[in-house]
N, C-alpha and C positions, 0 to 999 in steps of 0.2 A: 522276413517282414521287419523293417526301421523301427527300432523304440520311437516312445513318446520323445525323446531327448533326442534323438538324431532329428525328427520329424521338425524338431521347435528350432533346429539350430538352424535344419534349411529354408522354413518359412522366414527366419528372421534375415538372410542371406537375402532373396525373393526382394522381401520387403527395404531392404537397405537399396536394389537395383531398381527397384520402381520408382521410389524417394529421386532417384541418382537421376531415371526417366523423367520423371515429373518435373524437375529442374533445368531438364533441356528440352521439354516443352515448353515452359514456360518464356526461357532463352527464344525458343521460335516462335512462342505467341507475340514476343516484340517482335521478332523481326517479320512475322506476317504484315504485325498493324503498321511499320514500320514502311514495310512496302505498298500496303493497299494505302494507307497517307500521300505515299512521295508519287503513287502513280496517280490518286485522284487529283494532286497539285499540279503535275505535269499538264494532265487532261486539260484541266481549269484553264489554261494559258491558253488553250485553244478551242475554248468551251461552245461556241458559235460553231465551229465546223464540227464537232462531236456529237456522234449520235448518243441519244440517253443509254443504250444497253452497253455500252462500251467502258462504263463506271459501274456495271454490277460485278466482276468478277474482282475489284479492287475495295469494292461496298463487303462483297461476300467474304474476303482476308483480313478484312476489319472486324467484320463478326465473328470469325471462325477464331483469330489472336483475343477477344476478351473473353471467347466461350473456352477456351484451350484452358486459360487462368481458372477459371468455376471447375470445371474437369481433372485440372492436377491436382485442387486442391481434397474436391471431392476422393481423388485415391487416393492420395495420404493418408485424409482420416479411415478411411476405410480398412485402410491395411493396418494402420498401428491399433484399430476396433478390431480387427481379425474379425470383419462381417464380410461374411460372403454374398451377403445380398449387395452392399455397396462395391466389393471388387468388381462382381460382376457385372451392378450397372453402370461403372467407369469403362470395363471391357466392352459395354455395348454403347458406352456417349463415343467412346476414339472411334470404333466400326463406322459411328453414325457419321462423325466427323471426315474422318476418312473418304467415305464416298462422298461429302460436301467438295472432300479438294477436289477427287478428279472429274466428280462434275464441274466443276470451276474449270481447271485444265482445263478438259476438253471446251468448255466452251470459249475461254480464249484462243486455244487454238483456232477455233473455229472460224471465231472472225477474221483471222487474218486473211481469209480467201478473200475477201468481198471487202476488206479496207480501203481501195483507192474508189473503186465507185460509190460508195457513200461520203469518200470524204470530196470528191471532183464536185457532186451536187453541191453541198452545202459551201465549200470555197465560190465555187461560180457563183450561189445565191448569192454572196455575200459580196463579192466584186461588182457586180450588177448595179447594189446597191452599196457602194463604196463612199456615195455621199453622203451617205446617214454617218452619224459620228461613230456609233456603237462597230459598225462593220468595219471601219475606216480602223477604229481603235485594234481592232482584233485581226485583221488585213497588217497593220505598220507592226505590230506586236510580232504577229507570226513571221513576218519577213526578216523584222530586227535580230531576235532570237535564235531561226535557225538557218539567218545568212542566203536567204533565197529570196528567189523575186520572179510574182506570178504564180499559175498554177503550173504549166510544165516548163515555162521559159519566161523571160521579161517581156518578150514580142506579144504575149497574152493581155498586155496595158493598152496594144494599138487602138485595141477594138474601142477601145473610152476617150481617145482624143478628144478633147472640143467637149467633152461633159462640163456643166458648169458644178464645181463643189468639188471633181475631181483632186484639182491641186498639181496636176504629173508633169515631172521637169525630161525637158530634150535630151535623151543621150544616143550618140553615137556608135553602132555596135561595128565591129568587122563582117562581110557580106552581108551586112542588113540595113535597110534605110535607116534613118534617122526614125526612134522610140521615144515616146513616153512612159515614163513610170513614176511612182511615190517615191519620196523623199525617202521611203525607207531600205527601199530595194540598194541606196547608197553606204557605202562603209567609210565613205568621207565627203568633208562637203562639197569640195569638187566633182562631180558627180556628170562630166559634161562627156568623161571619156568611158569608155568600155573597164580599163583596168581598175575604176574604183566603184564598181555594179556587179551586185552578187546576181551571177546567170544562172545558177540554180534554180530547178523546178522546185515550189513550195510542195507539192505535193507526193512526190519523193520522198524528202523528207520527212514529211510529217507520216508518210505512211511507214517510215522506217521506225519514227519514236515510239508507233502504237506498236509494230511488231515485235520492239528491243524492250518494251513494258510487258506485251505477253506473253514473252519469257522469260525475262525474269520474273513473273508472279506464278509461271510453269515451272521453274524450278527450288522457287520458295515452298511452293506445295508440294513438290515431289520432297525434297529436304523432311518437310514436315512428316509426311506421310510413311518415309522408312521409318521414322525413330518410331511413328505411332503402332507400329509394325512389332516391334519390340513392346513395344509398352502394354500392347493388347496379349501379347505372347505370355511377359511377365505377370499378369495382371491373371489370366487363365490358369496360370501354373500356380500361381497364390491362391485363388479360388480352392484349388484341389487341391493344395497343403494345408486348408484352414482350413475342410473340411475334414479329411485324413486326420491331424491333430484335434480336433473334437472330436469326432467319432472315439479316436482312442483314447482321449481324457471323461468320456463318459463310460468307455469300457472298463478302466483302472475306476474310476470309482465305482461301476457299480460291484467291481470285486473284493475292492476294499473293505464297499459295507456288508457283502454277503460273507466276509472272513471275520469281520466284526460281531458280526450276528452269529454267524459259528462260535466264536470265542465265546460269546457271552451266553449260547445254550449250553456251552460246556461247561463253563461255570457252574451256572446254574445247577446245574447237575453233578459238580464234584460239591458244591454247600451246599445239599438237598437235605433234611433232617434225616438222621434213620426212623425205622419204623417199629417200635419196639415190641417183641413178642409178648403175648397174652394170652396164658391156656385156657384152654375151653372147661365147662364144666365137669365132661365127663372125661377129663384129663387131671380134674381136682382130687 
């Protein structure tokens, strides 16, 4: 059985690795917020054709990066208190958290099946009405940005010819009539020929930016989730060194005072007074 002294050297060992843990939590809780920030921003750019749930899994790395911070710091103190109630509710906040990522994971995974038809509705909505400013803003944005034009081709501008509020200049393509499209479908101002018209589907594209965001915020969580793997590990194994070391630092003292208390009935008892004899009468 480990003395009290080997027990304390390996808590303290435990306790330096959690520390070490805790620090590259931390590390990843930027770099969660870091990502749930740069994907909400991305999204934004295209906030009109995005549906609402498609900013909860980058909402939800937001929250899980400031909650991670309250969690490290919670095992710190916990470990260097050598309270086993706080180890162990740190080992069940990372549990908890834990399953928050791959609930996340999976649900970004999830969307990527069904990305192009939610995002074809709300493009087509929004070309339909191409003469309101707010669509038109977000239609030139999306096109400028990721170098396409239309939803799967530029010949998707036909159908708007002769719209008034449209604005769409004549170009030229090879095997296809003569098109209209926005000013912005052009990458230069000559824009009369085919070689200066980005012929990229817009929605391609755009459903490749939401796929290449959820995975990277699938592998940020995965990132997270091994170290938290460790960190619950540690955090378990301290629990049961910090009870082990108490149990035996209440065992050493209660033998110390039961050797105390010996000593001092012994005492007792070697300065006892003697008893002095006294003959009896019919001994006189």
């Amino acid at each position: 059985m480990p003395t009290t002294k080997e027990l304390d050297l390996g808590m303290k060992c435990i306790k330096y690795m959690l520390c070490v843990s805790n620090f590259m939590f931390v590390i990843v809780g930027l770099l969660l917020i870091s990502i749930g920030y740069t994907i909400k921003t991305i999204y934004g750019t295209f906030d009109d054709f995005m549906e609402g749930h498609y900013y909860h899994p980058s909402t939800l790395a937001i929250v899980i990066g400031f909650f991670i911070f309250f969690v490290a710091f919670f095992g710190c103190v916990g470990a260097f208190k050598e309270s086993t109630f706080m180890v162990n509710m740190y080992a069940f906040l990372l549990t908890l958290i834990f399953i928050l990522q791959i609930s996340a994971c999976i649900a970004a995974y999830a969307m990527r099946s069904n990305i192009s038809e939610s995002l074809y509705e709300n493009m087509k909505n929004a070309m339909d009405h191409f003469d309101e400013h707010y669509n038109a803003f977000i239609w030139n944005t999306t096109q400028f940005n990721l170098q396409c034009c239309g939803i799967d081709d530029p010949t998707d501008w036909n159908a708007y010819i002769g719209r008034e509020g449209y604005g769409l200049i004549n170009v030229t393509l090879p095997n296809y009539a003569n098109i209209s499209v926005p000013a912005s479908c052009c990458f230069n101002e000559n824009c009369s020929v085919s070689r200066n018209l980005y012929t990229a589907g817009c929605l391609n594209r755009l459903s490749g930016v939401v796929s290449q965001c959820a995975l990277l915020f699938g592998i940020g969580a995965l990132c997270v989730a091994f170290i938290q793997i460790l960190g619950i590990v540690f955090a378990s194994v301290l629990a049961k060194s910090i009870r082990k070391v108490k149990t035996q630092r209440l065992v050493a003292t209660d033998e110390r005072r039961r050797q105390l208390y010996n000593q001092l009935v012994k005492n007792q008892e070697q300065t006892k007074s003697p008893e002095l004899y006294t003959p009896k009468d019919s001994e006189a």
